[in-house]
C-alpha positions in Angstrom: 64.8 139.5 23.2 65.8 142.0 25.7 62.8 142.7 28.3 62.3 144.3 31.7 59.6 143.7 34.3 58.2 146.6 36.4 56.3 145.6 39.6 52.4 146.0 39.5 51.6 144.8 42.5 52.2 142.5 45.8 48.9 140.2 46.7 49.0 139.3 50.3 45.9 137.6 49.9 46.8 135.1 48.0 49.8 134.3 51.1 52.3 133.2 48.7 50.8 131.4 46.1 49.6 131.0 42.5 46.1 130.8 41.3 45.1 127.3 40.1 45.1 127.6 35.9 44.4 124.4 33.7 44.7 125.9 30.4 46.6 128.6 29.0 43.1 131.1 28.9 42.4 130.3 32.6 40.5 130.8 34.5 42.4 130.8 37.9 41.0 129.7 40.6 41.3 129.8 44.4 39.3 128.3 47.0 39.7 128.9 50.9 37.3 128.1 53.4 34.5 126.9 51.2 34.7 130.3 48.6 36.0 129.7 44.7 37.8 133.3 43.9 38.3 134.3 40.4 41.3 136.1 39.7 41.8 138.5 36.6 45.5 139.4 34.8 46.6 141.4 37.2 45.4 138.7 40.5 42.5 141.2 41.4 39.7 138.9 42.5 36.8 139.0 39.9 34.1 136.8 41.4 33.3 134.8 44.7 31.3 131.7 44.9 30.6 129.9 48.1 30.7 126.4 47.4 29.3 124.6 50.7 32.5 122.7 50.9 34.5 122.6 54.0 36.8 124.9 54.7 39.7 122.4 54.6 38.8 121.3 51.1 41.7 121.5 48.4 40.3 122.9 44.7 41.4 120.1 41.8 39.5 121.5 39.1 36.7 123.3 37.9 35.2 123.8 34.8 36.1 126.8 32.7 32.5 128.1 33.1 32.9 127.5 37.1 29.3 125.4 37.0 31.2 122.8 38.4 34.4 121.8 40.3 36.1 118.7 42.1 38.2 118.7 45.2 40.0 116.4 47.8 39.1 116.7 51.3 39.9 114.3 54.1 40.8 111.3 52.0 38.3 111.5 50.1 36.9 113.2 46.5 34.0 116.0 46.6 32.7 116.6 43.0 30.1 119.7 42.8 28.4 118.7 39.6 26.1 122.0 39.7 27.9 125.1 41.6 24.5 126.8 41.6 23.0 124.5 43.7 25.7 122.9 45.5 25.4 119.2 46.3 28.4 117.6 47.0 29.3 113.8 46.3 31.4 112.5 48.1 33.6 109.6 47.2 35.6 107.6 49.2 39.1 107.8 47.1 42.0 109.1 48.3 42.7 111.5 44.8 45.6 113.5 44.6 44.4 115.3 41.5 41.6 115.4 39.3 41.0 117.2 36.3 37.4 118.2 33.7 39.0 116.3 30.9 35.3 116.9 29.0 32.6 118.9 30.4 30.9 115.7 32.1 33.9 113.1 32.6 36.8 113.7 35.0 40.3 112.0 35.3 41.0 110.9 38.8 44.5 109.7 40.2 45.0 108.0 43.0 47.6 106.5 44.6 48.3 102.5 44.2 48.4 100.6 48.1 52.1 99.8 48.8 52.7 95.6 48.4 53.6 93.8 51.5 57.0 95.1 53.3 57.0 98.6 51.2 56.3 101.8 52.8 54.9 103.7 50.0 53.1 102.9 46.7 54.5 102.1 43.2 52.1 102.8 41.0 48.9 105.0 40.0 45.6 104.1 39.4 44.3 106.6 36.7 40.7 106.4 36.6 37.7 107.9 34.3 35.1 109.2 36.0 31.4 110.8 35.8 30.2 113.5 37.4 28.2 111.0 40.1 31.9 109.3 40.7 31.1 106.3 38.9 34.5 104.6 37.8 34.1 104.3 33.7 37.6 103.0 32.9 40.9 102.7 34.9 44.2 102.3 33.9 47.4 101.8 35.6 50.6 104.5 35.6 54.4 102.7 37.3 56.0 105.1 39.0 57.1 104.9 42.8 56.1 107.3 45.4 54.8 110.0 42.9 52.4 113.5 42.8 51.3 114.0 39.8 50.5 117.4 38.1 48.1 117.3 35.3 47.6 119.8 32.1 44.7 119.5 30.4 44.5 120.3 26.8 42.4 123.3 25.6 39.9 121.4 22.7 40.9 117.9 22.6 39.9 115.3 25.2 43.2 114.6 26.5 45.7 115.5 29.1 49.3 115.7 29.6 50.3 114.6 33.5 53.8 114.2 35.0 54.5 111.5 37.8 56.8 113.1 40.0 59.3 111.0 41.7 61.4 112.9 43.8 65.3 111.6 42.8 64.0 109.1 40.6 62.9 111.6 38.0 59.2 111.8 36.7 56.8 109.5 34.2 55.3 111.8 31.6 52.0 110.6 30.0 49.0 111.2 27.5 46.2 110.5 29.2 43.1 110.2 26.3 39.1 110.0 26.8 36.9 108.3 24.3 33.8 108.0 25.1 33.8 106.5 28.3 37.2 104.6 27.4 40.9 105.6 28.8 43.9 105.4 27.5 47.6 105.8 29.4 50.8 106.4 27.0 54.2 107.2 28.6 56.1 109.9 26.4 59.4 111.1 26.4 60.5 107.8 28.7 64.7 109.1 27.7 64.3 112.6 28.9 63.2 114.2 32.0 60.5 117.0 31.7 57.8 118.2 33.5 54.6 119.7 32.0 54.0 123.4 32.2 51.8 124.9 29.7 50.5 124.4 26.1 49.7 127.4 23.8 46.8 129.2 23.6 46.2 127.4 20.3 47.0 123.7 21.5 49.6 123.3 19.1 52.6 123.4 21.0 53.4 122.3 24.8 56.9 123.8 26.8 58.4 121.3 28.7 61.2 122.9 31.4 63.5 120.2 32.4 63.0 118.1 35.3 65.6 119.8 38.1 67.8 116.3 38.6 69.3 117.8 34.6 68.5 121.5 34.5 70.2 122.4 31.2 67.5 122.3 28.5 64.0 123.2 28.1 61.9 122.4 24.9 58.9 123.0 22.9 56.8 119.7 21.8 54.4 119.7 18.8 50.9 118.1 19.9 49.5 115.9 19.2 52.8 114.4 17.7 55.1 115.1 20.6 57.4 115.7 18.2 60.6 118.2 20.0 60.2 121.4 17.5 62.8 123.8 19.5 65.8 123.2 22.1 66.9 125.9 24.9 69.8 124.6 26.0 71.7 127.0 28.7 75.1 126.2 28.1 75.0 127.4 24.4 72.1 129.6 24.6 72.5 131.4 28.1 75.4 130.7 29.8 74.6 133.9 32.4 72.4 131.2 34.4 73.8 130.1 37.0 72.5 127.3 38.3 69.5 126.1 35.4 66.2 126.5 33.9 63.4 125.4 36.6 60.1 124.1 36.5 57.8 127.0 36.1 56.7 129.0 33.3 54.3 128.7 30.6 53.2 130.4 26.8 52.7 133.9 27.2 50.9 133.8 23.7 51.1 132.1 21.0 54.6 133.6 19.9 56.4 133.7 23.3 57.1 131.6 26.3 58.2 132.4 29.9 60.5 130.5 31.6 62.2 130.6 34.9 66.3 130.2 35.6 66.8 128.5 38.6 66.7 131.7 41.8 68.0 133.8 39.0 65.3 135.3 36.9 62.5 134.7 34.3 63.6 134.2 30.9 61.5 135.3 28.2 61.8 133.7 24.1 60.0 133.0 21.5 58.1 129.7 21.0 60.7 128.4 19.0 63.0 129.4 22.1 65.1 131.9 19.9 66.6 135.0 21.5 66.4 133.8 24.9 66.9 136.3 27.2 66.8 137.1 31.5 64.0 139.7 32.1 65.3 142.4 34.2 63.5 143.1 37.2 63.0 146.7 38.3 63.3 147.9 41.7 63.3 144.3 42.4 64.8 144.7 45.8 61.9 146.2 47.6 60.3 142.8 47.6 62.7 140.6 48.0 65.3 142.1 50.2 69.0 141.2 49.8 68.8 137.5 49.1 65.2 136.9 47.5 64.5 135.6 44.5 61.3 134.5 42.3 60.5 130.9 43.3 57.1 130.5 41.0 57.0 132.2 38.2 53.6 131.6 35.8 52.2 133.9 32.8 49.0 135.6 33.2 48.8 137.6 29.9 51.5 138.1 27.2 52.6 141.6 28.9 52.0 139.9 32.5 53.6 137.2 34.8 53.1 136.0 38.3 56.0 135.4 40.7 56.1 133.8 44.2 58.8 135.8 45.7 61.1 134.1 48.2 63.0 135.9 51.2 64.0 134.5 53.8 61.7 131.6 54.6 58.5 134.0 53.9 56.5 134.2 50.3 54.4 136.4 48.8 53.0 136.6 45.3 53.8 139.5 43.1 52.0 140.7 39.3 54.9 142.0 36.5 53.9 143.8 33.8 56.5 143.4 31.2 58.1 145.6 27.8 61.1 145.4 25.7 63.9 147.3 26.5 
């Protein structure tokens, strides 16, 4: 599937980020010193909210209607049930993510205190929580030293979170509300993927590869978890050089974005047939002589957003792409 990307535009004000997106519609989300920003497809802000949060908080989640949001500030967790009259609470966990898994319950980890003689922890608390931060359910996640990066589903009460370990790979788990009940399963425990992005439909999830074995991305039937389609780079794209890394996402329901490792995005269809490296045009007068895209993440089916890397500095780009 031969495809080109044209530059639309560079977005300084987002200094080198992405947006935060939860589910493959958005919306995505920003929020510096106190204000949740809106972005549309092509990362033009839409709306601004002030929140009454500090300036140093860090947005988790929000809900797709923005009438509330979570975030981690100072070690501890500030949920805004109502964002038109903001009232924080404040609870005194130290979350490193949180995420609207219904419209009233949220699913809080945190990390597990180290035992005696270890420097860091080995394990996860994954808790349910209500919208006052009252603990409903908790489980318990092994995995040592880890940031997880939850994906929520787009209709069912679950979510898909990776445990990131650093060189000893990553725990990927279904993490399910029912009622006020939790449940923790570990998928995939022989493989190493991360989560990046289900389709708009809910049906399918693409899972790049974790970067310790960069060869192979795939495409997982939900709820089954069942591998429906294999990219693997040696058969399929030998032009990448180094491997398929952890960004990208569905661009619809019929195509996905991926990203080959400070090469270029690949663009193929759900079933990961006619893989193909997107050209980039006039590339060069944003990255220089050694840039490359970093972050890559789709923001419509003709549009993708790339964190462009040169030389120690970022700065986030919009591509609008076409077949060749």
């Amino acid at each position: 599937m031969p495809m080109r990307a044209t530059l639309v535009r560079t977005v300084p004000e987002l200094e080198g980020k992405l947006p935060l997106t939860r589910t493959p519609r958005g919306p995505r989300l920003t929020l510096k010193d106190g204000t949740l920003t809106t972005w549309d497809q092509d990362l033009q802000p839409l709306h601004r909210l002030p929140t009454g949060l500090p300036a140093a908080a860090k947005l988790l989640d929000a809900r797709a209607d923005l009438s509330a949001l979570v975030a981690a500030v100072d070690g501890g967790l500030c949920i805004v049930a109502d964002t038109r009259r903001p009232n924080a609470a404040v609870i005194a966990v130290a979350a490193d993510s949180a995420t609207f898994i219904t419209p009233n319950r949220l699913v809080v980890t945190v990390p597990g205190a180290p035992a005696e003689g270890r420097s860091f922890s080995e394990f996860h608390r994954v808790l349910l929580m209500d919208l006052e931060g009252v603990v409903l359910d908790e489980q318990r996640i092994e995995a040592d030293e880890a940031s997880p990066h939850a994906l929520v589903h787009p209709t069912d009460p679950a979510v898909l979170c990776d445990f990131i370990m650093g060189q000893d790979g990553n725990v990927l788990a279904v993490i399910r509300a029912d009622g006020d009940a939790l449940s923790v399963r570990e998928v995939f425990p022989a493989e190493a993927f991360v989560n990046r992005g289900f389709n708009p439909g809910g049906t399918r999830v693409l899972l790049p590869p974790y970067p310790m074995d960069p060869g192979s991305a795939v495409v997982a039937t939900w709820p089954e978890l069942d591998i429906a389609a294999r990219l693997d780079v040696a058969e399929d794209l030998p032009e990448v050089q180094i491997g398929i890394d952890v960004w990208g996402g569905f661009l619809d329901d019929d195509h996905v974005l991926l990203l080959a490792t400070e090469q270029a995005p690949i663009v193929a269809t759900a079933g990961l047939r006619e893989a193909a490296l997107v050209q980039l045009v006039g590339f060069e007068a944003v990255s220089g002589d050694e840039g490359f895209i970093e972050l890559a993440a789709p923001l419509a089916p003709d549009r993708f957003a790339g964190v462009v890397w040169n030389h120690g500095t970022r700065q986030t780009t919009v591509w609008r792409l076409e077949r060749v």
